[in-house]
ROTINU-837796 format. One record per residue: residue number from 1; z negated, y negated, x of N, C-alpha, C in turn. Coordinates in steps of 0.02 Angstrom, whole numbers, padded with zeros to 5 digits. Layout:
BEGIN
PT  seq     nup  nnorth   neast    caup  canorth  caeast     cup  cnorth   ceast
PT  NUM       Z       Y       X       Z        Y       X       Z       Y       X
...
This chain:
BEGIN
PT  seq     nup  nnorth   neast    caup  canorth  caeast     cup  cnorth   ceast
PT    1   00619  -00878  -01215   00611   -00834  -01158   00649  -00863  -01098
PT    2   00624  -00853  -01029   00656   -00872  -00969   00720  -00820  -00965
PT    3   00774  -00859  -00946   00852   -00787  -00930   00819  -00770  -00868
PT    4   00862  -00723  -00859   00840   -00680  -00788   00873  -00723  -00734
PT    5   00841  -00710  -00693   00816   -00777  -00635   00789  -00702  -00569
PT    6   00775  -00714  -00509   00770   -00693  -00453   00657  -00671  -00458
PT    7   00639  -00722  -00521   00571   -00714  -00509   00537  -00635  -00534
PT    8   00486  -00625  -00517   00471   -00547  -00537   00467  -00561  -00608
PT    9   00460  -00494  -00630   00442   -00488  -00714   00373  -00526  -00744
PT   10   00323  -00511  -00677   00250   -00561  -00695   00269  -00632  -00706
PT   11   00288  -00657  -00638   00303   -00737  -00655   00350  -00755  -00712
PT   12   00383  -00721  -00735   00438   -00710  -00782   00376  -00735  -00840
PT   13   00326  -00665  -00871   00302   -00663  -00921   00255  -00722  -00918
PT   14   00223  -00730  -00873   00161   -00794  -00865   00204  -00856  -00880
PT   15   00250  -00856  -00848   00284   -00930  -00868   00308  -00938  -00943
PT   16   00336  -00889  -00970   00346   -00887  -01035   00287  -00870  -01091
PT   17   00234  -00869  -01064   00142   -00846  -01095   00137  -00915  -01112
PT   18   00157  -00982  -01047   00121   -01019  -01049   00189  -01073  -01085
PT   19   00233  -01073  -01086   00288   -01092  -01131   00273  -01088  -01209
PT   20   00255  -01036  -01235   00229   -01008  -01278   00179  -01047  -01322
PT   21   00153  -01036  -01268   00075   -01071  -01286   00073  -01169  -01292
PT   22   00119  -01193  -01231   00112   -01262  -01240   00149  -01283  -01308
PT   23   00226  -01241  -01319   00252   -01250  -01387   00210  -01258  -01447
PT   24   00154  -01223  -01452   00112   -01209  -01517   00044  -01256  -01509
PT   25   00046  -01309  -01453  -00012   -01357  -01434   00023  -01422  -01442
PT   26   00013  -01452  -01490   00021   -01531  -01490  -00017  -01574  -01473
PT   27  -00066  -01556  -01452  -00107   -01594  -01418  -00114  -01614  -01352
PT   28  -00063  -01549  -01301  -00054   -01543  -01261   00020  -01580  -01233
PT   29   00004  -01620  -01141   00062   -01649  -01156   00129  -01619  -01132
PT   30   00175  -01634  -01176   00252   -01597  -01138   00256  -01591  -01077
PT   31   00257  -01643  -01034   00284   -01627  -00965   00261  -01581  -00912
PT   32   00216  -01543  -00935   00161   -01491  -00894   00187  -01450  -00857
PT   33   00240  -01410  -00923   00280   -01364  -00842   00365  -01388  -00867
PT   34   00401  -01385  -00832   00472   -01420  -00802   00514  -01353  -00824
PT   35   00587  -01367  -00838   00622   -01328  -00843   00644  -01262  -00804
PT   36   00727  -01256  -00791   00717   -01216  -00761   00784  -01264  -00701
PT   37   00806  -01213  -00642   00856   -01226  -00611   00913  -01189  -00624
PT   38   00980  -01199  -00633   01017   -01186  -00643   01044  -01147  -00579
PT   39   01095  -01080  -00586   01119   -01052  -00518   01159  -01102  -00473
PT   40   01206  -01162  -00504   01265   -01192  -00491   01209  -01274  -00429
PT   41   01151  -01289  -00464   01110   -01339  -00445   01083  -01290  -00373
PT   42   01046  -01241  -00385   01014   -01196  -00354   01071  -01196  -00276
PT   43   01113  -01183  -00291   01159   -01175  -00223   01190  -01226  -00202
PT   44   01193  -01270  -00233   01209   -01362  -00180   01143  -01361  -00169
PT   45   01088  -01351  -00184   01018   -01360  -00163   01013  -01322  -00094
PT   46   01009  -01273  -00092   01032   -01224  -00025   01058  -01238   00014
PT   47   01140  -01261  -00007   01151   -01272   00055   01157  -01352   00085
PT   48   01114  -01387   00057   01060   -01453   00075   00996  -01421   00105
PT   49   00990  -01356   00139   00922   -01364   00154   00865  -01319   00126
PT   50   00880  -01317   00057   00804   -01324   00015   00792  -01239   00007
PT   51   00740  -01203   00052   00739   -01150   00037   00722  -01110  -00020
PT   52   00779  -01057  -00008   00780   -00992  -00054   00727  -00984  -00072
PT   53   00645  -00978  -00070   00591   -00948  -00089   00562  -00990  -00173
PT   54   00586  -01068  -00151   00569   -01105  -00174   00635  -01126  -00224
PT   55   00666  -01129  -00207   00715   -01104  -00265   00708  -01062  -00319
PT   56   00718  -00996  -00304   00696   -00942  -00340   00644  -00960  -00395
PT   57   00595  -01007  -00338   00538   -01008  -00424   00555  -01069  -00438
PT   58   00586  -01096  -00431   00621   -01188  -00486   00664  -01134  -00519
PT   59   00695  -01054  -00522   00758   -01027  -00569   00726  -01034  -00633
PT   60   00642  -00990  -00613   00594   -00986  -00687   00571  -01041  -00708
PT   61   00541  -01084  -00636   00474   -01150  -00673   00510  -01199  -00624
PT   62   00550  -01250  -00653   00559   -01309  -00607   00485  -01360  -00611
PT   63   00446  -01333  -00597   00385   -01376  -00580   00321  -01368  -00631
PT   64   00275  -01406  -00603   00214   -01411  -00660   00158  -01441  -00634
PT   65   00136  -01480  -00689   00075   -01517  -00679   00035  -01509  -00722
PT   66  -00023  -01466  -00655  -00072   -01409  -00676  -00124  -01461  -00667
PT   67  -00161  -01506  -00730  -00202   -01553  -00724  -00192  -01606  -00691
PT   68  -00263  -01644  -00702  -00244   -01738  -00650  -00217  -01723  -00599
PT   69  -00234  -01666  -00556  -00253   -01688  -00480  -00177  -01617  -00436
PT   70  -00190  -01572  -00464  -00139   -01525  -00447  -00070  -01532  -00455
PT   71  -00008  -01528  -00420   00054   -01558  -00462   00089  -01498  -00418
PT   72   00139  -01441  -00467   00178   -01400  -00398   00252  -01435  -00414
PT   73   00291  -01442  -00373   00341   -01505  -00374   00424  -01442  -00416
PT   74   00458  -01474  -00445   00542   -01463  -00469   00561  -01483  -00424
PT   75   00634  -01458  -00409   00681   -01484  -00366   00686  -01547  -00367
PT   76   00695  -01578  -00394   00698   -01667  -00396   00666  -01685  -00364
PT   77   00587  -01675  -00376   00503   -01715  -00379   00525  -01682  -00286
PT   78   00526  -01623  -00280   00524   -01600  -00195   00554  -01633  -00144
PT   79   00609  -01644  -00162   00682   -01684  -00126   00663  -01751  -00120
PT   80   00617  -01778  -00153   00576   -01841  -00144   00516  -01849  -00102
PT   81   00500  -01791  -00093   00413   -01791  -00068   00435  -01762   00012
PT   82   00478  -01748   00026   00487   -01715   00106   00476  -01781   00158
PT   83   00459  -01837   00136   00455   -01856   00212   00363  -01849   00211
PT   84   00323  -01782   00181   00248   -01777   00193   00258  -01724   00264
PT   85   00328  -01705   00262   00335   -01631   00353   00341  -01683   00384
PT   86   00375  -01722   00394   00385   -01782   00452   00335  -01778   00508
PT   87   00346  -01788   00558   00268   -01798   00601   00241  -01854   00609
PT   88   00196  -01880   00614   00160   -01921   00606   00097  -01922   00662
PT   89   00097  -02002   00699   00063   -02021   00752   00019  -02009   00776
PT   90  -00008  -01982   00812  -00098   -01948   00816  -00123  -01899   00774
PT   91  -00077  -01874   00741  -00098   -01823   00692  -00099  -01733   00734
PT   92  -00140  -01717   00749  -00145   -01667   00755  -00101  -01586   00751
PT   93  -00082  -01585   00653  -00046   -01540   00628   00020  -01556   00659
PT   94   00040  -01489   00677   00128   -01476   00672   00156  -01467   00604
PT   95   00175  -01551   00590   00225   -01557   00570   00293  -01565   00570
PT   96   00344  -01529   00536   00402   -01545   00561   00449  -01508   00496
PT   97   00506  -01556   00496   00547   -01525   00436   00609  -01452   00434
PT   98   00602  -01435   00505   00617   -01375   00534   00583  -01328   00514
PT   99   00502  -01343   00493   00449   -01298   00497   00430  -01293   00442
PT  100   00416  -01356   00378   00396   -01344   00316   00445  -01379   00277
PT  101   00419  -01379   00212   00440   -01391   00155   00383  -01407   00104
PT  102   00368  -01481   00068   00321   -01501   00030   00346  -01477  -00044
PT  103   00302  -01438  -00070   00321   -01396  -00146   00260  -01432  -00207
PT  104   00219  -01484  -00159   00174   -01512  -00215   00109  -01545  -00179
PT  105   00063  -01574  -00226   00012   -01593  -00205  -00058  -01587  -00246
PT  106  -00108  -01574  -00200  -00190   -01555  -00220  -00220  -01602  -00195
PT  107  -00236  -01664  -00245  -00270   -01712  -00226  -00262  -01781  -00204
PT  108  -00191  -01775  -00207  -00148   -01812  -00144  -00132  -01780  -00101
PT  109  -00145  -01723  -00077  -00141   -01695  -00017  -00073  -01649  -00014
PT  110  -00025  -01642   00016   00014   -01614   00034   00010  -01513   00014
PT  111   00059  -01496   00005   00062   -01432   00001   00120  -01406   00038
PT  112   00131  -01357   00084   00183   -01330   00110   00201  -01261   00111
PT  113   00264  -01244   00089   00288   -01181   00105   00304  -01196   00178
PT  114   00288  -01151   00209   00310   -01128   00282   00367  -01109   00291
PT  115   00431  -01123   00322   00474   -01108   00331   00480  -01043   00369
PT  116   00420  -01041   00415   00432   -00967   00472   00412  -00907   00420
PT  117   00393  -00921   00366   00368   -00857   00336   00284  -00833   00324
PT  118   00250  -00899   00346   00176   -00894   00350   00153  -00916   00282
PT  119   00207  -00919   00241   00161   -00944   00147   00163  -00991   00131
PT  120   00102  -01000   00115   00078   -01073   00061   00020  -01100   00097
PT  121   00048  -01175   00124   00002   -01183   00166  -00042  -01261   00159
PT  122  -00111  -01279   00143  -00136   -01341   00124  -00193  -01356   00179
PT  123  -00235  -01429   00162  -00273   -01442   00200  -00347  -01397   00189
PT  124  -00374  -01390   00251  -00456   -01385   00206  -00468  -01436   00177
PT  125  -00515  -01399   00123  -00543   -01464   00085  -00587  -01502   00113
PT  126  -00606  -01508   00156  -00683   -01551   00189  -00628  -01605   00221
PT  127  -00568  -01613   00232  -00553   -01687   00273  -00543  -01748   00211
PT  128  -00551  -01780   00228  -00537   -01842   00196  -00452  -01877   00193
PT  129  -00439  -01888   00235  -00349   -01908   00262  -00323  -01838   00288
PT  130  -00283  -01785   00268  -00244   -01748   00269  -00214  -01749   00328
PT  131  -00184  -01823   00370  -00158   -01796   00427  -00204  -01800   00481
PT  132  -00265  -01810   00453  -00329   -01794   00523  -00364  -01740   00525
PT  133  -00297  -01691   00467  -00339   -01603   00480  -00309  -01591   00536
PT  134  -00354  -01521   00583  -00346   -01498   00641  -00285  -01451   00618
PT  135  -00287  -01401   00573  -00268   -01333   00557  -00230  -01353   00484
PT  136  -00184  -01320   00456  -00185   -01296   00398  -00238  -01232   00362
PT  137  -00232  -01235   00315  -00252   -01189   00278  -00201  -01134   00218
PT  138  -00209  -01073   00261  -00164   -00996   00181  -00172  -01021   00148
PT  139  -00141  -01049   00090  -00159   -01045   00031  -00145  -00992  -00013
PT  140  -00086  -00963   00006  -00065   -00884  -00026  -00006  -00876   00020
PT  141   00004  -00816   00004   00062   -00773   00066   00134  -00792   00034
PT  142   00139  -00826  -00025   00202   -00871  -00036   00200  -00897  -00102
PT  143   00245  -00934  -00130   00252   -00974  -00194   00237  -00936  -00244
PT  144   00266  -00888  -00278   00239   -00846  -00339   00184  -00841  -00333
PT  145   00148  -00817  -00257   00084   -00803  -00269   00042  -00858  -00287
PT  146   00058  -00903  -00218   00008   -00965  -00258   00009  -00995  -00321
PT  147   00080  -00987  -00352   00075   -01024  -00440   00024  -00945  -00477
PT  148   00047  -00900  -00476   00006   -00833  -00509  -00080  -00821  -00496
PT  149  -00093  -00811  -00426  -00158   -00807  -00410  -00203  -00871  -00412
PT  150  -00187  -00940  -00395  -00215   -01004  -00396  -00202  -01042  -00446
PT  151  -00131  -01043  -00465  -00122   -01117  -00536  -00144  -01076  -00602
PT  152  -00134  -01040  -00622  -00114   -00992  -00675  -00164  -00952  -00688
PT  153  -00250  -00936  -00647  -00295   -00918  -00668  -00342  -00960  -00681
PT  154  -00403  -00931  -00699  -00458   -01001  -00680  -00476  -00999  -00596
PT  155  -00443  -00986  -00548  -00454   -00988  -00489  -00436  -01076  -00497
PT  156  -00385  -01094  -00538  -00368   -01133  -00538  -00434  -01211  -00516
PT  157  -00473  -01195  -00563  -00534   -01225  -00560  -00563  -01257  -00501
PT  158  -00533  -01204  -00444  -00575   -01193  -00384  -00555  -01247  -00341
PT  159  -00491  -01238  -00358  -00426   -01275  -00283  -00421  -01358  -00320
PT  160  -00476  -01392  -00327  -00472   -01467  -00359  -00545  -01482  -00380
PT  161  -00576  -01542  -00369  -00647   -01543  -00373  -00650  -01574  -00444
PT  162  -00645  -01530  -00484  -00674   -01540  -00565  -00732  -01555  -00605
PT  163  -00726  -01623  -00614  -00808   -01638  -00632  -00819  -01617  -00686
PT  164  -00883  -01559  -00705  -00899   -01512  -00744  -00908  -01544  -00813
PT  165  -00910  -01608  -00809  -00928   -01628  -00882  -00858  -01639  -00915
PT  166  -00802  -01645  -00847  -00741   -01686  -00877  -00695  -01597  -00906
PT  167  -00718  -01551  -00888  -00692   -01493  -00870  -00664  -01457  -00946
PT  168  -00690  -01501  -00990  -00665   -01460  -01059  -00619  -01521  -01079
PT  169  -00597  -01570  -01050  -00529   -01585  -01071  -00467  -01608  -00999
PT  170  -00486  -01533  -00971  -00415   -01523  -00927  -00372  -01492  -00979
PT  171  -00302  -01519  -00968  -00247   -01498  -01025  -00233  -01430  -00992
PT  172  -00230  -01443  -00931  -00201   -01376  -00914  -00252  -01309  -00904
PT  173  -00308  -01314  -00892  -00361   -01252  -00915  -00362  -01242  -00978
PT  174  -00348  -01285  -01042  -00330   -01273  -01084  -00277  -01227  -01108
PT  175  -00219  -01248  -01078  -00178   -01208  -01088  -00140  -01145  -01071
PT  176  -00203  -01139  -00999  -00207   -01074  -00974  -00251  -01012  -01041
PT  177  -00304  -01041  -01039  -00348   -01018  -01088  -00323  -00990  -01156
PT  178  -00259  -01051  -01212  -00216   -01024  -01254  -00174  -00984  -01229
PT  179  -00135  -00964  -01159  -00098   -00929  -01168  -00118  -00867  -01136
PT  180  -00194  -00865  -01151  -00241   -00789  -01110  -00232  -00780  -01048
PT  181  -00240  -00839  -00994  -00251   -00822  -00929  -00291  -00838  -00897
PT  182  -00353  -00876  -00938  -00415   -00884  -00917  -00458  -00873  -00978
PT  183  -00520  -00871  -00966  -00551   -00826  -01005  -00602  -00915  -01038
C-alpha cells in the first residue's frame, strides 16, 4: 500500500490497483511506475524550485512509463528534462522556466505543468516539431487529473498514435486492463 502522502484517496487507490497488479505480472516490465518521494527529498526539491503540485504526486507515483511513447517523469527523470521550458529561437510558444515545468513526454513531445495554474499543458497533435506549435494544448486542469483521466484509463489509447495491430502488446494497456481500469 502507498503511506499517506498529500494525493487524494483515488490516486492513492489507482496507484496501488496498478502496483498490485504489475506485482502479480511477470511478464510485465518493472520499471513502469517509479517509487515514491520521500517528505525529507520532497522539500530540498521545493526549495530548488520544483513545484508543490508535482511533488505531491512523485509522494504517491515518482513517475511512469505508460507504454513506448508516453513517459510521466520522477523527480530525477524531471530535474533532467527542464531545459524543454527554455525558450527557444523562432519558436512561437511562451516558453519560460518562470512559467512551466516539464513532468514528461508524448511522443517526444514535451509535457508541462503550468506554473500560473492553467494545468497540464501539451502540443496539438497535428505539428510535427513541437516548438513550431502556435498554442499549447489543456491537457487536464492538473497532474492527478491528467495521470487519472488520461494515463490510467483507456483514454490512454487516445493521447499516442497506437498502431492497432501493435495494440495488444502495449505493457501498459495491459496493465491497466489487470488492474480493472480499462475494460
Amino acid at each position: 500500500m502507498t503511506s499517506a502522502s498529500p494525493g487524494s484517496s483515488r490516486l492513492i487507490a489507482t496507484v496501488d490497483a496498478l502496483r498490485t497488479a504489475l506485482a502479480e505480472s511477470t511478464d510485465l516490465l518493472r520499471f513502469t511506475l517509479g517509487g515514491t518521494v520521500d517528505e525529507e527529498t520532497a522539500a530540498a526539491a521545493e526549495a530548488d524550485g520544483v513545484p508543490r503540485e508535482f511533488l505531491d504526486f512523485c509522494r504517491v507515483l515518482d513517475g511512469a512509463s505508460c507504454g513506448p511513447s508516453v513517459q510521466l517523469f520522477g523527480l530525477e527523470e524531471a530535474k533532467e528534462h527542464q531545459f524543454y521550458r527554455g525558450p527557444v529561437v523562432d519558436s512561437p510558444l511562451d516558453l519560460s522556466p518562470e512559467k512551466l515545468f516539464c513532468v514528461g513526454l508524448i511522443g517526444g513531445t514535451p509535457v508541462f505543468l503550468d506554473r500560473t495554474g492553467c494545468g497540464i499543458l501539451g502540443i496539438p497533435y497535428e505539428h510535427w516539431e513541437w516548438v513550431d506549435a502556435e498554442r499549447f494544448e489543456r491537457l487536464a486542469p492538473g497532474l492527478e487529473a491528467f495521470f487519472l483521466e488520461r494515463l490510467a484509463t483507456p483514454e490512454y489509447a487516445r493521447l499516442t498514435p497506437i498502431d492497432d495491430e501493435l495494440v495488444e502488446y502495449d505493457d501498459w494497456l495491459k496493465l491497466l486492463r489487470r488492474a480493472g481500469l480499462a475494460g
